[in-house]
C-alpha positions in Angstrom: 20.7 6.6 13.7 18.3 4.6 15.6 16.3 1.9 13.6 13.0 3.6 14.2 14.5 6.3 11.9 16.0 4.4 9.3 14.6 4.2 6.0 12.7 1.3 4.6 12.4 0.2 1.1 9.4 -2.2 0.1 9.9 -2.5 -4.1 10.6 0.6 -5.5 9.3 3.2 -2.7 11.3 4.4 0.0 9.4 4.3 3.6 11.4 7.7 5.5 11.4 5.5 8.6 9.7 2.2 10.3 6.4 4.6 12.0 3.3 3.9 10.4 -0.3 5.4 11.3 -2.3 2.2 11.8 -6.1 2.9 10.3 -8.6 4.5 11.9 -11.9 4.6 11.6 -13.4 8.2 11.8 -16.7 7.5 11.2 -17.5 11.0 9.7 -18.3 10.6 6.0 -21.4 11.4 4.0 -21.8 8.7 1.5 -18.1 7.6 1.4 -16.8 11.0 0.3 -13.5 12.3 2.5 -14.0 15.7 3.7 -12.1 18.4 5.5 -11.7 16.3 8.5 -10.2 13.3 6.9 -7.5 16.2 5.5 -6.9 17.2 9.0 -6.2 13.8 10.3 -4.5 12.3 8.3 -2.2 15.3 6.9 -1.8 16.4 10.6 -0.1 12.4 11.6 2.4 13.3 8.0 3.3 16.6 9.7 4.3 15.2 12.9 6.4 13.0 10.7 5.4 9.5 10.3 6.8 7.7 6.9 3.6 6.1 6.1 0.2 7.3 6.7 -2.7 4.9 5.8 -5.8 5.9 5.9 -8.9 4.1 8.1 -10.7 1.2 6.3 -12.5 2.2 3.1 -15.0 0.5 1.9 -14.9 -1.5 -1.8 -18.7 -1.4 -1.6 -21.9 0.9 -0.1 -22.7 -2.2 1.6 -19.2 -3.0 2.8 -19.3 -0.4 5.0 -18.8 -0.2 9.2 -21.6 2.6 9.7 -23.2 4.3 7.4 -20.7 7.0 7.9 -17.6 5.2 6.8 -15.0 6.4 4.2 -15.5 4.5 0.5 -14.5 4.5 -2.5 -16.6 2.5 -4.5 -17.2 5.4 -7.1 -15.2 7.3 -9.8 -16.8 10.6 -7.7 -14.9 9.8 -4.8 -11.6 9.9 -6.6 -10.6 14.3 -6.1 -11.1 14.2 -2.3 -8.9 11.6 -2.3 -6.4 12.9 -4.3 -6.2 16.1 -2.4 -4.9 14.5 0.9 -2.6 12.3 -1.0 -0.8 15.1 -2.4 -0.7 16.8 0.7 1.0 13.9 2.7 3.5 13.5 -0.1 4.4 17.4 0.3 5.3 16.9 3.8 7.9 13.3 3.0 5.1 10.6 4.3 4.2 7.9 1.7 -0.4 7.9 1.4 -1.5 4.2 1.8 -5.0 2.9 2.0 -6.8 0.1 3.6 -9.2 -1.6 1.2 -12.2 -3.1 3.5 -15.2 -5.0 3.3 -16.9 -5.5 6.8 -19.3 -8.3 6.1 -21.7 -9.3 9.0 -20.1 -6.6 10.7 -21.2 -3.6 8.4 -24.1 -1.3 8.8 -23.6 -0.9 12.7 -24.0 2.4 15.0 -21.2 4.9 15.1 -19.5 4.0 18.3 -20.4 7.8 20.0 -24.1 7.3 19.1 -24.3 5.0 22.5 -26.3 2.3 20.9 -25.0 -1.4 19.8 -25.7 -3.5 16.8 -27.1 -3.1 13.9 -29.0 0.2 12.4 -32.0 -0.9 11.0 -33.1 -0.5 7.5 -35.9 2.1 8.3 -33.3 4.1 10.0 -30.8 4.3 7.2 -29.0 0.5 7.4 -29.0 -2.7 5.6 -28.9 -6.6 5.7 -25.2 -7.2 5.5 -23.4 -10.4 3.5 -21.3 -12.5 4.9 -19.8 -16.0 4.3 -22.4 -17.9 6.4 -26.3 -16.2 7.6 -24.8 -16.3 11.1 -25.1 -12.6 13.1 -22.0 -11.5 15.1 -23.7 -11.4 17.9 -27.8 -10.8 19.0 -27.5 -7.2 18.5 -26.4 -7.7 14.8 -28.2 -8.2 12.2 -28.7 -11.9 10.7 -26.4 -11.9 6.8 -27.6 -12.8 4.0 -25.2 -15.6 3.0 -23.3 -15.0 -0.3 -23.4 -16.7 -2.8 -20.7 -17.7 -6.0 -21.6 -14.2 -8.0 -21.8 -12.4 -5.1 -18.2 -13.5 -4.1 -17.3 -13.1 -7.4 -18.5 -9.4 -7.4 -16.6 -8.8 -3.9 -13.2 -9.5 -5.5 -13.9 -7.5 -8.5 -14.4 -4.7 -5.9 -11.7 -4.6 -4.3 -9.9 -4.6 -7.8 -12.0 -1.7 -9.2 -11.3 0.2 -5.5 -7.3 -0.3 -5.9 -7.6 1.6 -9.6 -9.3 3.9 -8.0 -7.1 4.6 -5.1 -4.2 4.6 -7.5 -5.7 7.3 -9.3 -5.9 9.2 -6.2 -2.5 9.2 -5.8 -2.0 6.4 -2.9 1.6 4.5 -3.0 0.7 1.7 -0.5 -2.0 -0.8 -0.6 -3.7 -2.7 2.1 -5.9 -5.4 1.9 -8.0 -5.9 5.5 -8.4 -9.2 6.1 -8.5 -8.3 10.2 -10.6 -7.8 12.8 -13.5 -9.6 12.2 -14.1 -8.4 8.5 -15.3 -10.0 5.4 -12.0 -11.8 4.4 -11.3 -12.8 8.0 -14.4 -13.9 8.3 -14.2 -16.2 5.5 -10.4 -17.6 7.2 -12.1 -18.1 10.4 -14.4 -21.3 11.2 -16.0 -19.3 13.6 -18.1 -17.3 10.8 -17.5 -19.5 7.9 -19.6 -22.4 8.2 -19.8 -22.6 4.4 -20.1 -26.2 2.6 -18.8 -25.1 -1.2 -14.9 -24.4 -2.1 -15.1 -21.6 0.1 -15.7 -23.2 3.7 -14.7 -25.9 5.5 -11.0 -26.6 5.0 -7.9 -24.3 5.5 -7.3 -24.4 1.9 -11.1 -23.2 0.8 -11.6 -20.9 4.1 -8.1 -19.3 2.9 -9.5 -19.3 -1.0 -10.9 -15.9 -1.0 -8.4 -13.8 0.2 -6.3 -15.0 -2.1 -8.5 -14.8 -5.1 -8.7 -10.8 -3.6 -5.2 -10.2 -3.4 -3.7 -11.8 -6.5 -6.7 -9.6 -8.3 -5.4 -6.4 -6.6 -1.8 -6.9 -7.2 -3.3 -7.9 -10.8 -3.6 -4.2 -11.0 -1.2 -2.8 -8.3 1.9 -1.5 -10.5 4.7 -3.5 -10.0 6.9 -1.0 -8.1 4.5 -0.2 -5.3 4.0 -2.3 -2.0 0.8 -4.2 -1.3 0.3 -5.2 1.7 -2.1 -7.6 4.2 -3.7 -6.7 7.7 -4.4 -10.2 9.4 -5.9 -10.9 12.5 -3.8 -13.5 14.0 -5.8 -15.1 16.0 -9.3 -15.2 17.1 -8.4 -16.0 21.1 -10.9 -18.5 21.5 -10.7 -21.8 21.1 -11.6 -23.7 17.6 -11.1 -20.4 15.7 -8.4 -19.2 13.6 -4.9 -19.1 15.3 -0.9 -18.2 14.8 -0.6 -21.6 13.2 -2.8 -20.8 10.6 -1.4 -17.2 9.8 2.0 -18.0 9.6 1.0 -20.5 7.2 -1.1 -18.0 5.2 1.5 -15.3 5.4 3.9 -18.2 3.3 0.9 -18.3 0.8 0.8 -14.7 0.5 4.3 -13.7 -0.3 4.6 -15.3 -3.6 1.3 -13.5 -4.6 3.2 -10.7 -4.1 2.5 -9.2 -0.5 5.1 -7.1 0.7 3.9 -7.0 4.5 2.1 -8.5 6.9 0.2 -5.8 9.4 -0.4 -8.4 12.4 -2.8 -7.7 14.6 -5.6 -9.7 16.2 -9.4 -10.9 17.4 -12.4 -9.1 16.1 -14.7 -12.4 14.9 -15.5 -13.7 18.4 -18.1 -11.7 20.6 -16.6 -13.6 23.6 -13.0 -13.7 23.0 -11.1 -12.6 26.6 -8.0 -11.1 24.7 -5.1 -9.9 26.9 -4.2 -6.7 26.2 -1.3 -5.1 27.2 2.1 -3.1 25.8 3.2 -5.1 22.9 0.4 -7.6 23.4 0.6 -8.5 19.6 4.1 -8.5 18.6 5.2 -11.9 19.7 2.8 -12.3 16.4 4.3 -10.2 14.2 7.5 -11.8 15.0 7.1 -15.4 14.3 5.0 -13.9 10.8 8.7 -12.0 10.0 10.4 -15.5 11.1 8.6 -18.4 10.2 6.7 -17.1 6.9 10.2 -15.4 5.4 8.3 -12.0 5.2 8.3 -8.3 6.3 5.6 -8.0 9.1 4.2 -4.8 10.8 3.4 -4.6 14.7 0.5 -3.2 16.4 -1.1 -2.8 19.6 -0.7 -1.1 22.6 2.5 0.6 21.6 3.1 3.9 23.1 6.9 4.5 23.8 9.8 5.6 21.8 12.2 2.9 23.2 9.6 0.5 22.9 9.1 0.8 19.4 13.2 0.8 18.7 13.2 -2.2 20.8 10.9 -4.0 18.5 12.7 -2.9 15.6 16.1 -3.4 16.7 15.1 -6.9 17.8 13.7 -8.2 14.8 10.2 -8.4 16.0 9.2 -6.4 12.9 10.0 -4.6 10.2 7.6 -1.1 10.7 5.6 -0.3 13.9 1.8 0.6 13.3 0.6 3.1 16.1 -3.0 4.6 16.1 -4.3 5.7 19.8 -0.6 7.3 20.7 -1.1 9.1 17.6 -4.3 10.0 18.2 -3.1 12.1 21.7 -0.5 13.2 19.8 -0.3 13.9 16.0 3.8 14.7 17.1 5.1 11.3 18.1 7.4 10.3 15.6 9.5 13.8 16.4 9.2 13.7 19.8 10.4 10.0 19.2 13.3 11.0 17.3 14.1 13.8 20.1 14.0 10.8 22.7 16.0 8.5 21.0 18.5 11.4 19.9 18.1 11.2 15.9 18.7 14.5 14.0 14.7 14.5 12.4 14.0 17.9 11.4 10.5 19.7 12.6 8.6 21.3 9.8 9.8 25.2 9.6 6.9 25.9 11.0 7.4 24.3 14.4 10.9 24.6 14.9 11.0 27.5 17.5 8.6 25.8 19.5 10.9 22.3 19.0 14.2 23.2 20.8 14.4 21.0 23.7 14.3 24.5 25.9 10.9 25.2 24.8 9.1 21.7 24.8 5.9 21.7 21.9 3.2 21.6 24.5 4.4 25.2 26.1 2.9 28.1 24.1 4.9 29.9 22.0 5.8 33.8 22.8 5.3 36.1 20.2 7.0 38.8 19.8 
């Protein structure tokens, strides 16, 4: 068996294999509630069999949303839809995770199809987002409102309260986002947090909330299920956050309890030249796995079957986190298996149009 395909055990749950759907934004909610297209998505990425399927950032708070159309699930209400897709994941042998997300002075912003940047204004359904310092992402953006001590306060107790909540919709993986220019990374980075209180200035206070936010959610995360950290890790400019600083933060993490470290990168800098390219991330992810003595997750740019075993086999990381690939095709992780000659079985379904003689893409004949 290759590596790709063998199992994974974080705690007490049993990943199927290292291929993970990375979260993606949809953008296609009405307030916060999943809908027939989040099913689709999501279950269609657990049919073409991934292990673990997380779903796209969900906001802790109304206000903690991307656009207005995100998914949340700030509210007891939100709870059944939820539950739905978790149950059909589970029916087809992926594990349901979710990524718990607060976007800070990045929330209330256009859907990315509407053609317009920035901020949507109040009149026109947004709202004057919080962040660490009143400092806008950029001049499209909004200017935050600058939180203060109970509204930090409030943040973390959201996050707890959205955990329950995904645990009671049936989720078996955790993630906290602390990526991509978001609330908690904007509270790591000195780029955005220009704070002068036990919050800003120093590694130690910049790093302060997102641990207050993950020792409150493993407070409530049962014991036997993985909780795990997206981190961006680094800002690619110059004076923000860097590798340096998340290896360090990752060492800080694990005793908490984190289980994994998603690595991926930029998001708080407007400017930032970032160099992407296949793999561009996962000479991250590996010194994370190495230097911070913890299981890491790599993503970015990674579109080939051999290029993910490779990563794996290599000790780069411990599970590979793939979201456009999967995105033009739901399949991957069998065609994978196919290509790298592991005995994966297609769901009954499929399995006339998966013989190798009769490739998925060519139509089937009926008869």
């Amino acid at each position: 068996m290759s590596k790709l395909f063998e199992p994974l055990t974080l705690r007490q749950l049993t990943l199927p294999n290292r291929i993970v759907v990375s979260p993606m934004c949809q953008y296609s909610s009405e307030d916060g509630f999943a809908n027939d297209w989040h099913l689709v998505h999501l279950g269609s990425r657990a049919v073409g069999g991934a292990g673990l399927v997380i779903s796209e950032a969900t906001a802790v708070t109304p206000e903690g949303r991307i656009t207005p159309q995100d998914l949340g699930l700030w509210k007891d209400e939100q709870i059944e839809p939820l539950r739905r897709i978790t149950q059909f994941i589970q029916s087809q042998g992926a594990v349901p995770g979710i990524q718990l997300a607060h976007a800070g002075r990045k929330a209330s912003t256009w859907r990315p199809w509407e053609g317009k940047h920035g901020s949507v204004p109040v009149a026109e359904g947004g709202w004057i987002p919080v962040a660490p310092s009143a400092i806008a992402f950029d001049p499209q953006h909004t200017r935050p409102t600058e939180l203060d001590a109970s509204g930090i306060a409030a943040i973390t107790q959201a996050f707890v309260s959205t955990a329950e909540r995904a645990l009671a919709a049936g989720f078996k993986v955790a993630e906290v986002h602390a990526a991509h220019g978001y609330l908690l990374h904007q509270f790591l980075s000195p780029i955005s947090n220009q704070r002068s209180d036990q919050y800003g200035g120093s590694f130690d206070n910049r790093i302060r909330l997102l641990l207050e936010v993950t020792q409150a959610v493993r407070n409530v995360w049962p014991d036997e299920l993985p909780l795990f950290v997206r981190l961006s890790a680094t800002d690619w400019v110059e004076d923000g956050w860097d590798v340096e600083e998340t290896v360090e933060l990752a060492k800080r993490l694990k005793p908490l309890g984190v289980d994994l470290i998603d690595v991926s990168s930029g998001g708080t800098a407007a400017n930032a030249e970032i160099p992407v390219g296949p793999g561009y991330q996962t000479q991250f992810a590996e010194r994370v796995r190495k230097e911070a003595g913890i299981a890491s997750g790599a993503v970015g740019m990674i579109t080939d079957a051999a290029q993910a075993e490779h990563i794996i086999r290599t000790g780069q990381a411990d599970v590979v986190l793939l979201a456009r690939e999967l995105l033009r095709d739901p399949h991957w992780p069998l065609q994978a298996a196919e290509a790298l000659r592991d005995n994966v079985s297609w769901p009954a379904q499929y399995v006339r149009a998966a013989h190798r003689d009769t490739p998925l893409r060519k139509p089937l004949s009926f008869e």
